[in-house]
C-alpha positions as CSV (number, residue, x, y, z in Angstrom):
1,X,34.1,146.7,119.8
2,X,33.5,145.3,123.4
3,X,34.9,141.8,122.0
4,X,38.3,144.0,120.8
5,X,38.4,146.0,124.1
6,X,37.9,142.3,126.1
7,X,41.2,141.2,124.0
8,X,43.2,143.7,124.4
9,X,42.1,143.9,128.3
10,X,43.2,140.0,128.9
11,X,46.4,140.5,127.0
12,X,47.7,143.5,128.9
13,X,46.2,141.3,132.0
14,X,48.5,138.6,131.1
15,X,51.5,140.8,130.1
16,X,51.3,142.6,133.4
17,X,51.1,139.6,135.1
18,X,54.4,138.3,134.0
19,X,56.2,141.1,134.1
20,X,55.5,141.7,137.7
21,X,56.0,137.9,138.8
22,X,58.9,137.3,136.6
23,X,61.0,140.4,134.8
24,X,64.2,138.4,135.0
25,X,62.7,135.2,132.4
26,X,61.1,138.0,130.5
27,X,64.7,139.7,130.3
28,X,66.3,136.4,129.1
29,X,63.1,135.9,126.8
30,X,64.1,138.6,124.6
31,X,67.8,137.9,124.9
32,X,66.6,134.3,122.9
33,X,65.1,135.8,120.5
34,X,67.8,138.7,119.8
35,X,69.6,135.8,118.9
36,X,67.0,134.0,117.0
37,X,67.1,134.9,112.7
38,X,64.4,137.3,111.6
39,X,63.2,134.9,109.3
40,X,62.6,132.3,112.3
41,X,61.2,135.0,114.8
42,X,58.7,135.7,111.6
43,X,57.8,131.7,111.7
44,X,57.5,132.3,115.7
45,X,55.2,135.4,115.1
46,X,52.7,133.9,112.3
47,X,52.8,130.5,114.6
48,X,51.6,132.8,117.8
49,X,49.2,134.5,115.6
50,X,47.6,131.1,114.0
51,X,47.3,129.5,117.7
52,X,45.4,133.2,118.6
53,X,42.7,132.8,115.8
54,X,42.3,128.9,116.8
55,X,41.7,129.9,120.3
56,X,39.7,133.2,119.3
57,X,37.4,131.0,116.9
58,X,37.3,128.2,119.5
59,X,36.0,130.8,122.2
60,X,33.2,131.9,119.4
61,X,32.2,128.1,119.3
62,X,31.5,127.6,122.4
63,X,29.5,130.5,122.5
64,X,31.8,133.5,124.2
């Protein structure tokens, strides 16, 4: 559970983070991918969820 609440922690960190340093490239982030298929913002999605479980398992390797 403490590992979840660490994750979800550094996310919202990072999320913050941009949002307060840069809402204007978030804004035309999501104008991008408005304009992106579905079926390649599901590619983008399952790519940003394989490099997450590379870096999660890479984090467990080195002993986090």
């Amino acid at each position: 559970m403490s590992w979840l609440l660490l994750g979800l922690g550094l996310v919202l960190m990072i999320e913050g983070l941009v949002y307060a340093l840069a809402p204007s490239v978030v804004e035309d982030l999501l104008e991008a991918l408005r304009q992106l298929p579905i079926d390649q913002r599901r590619v983008v999605g399952f790519l940003a969820l394989a490099l997450g479980v590379v870096l999660v398992l890479g984090a467990v390797s080195l002993g986090l």
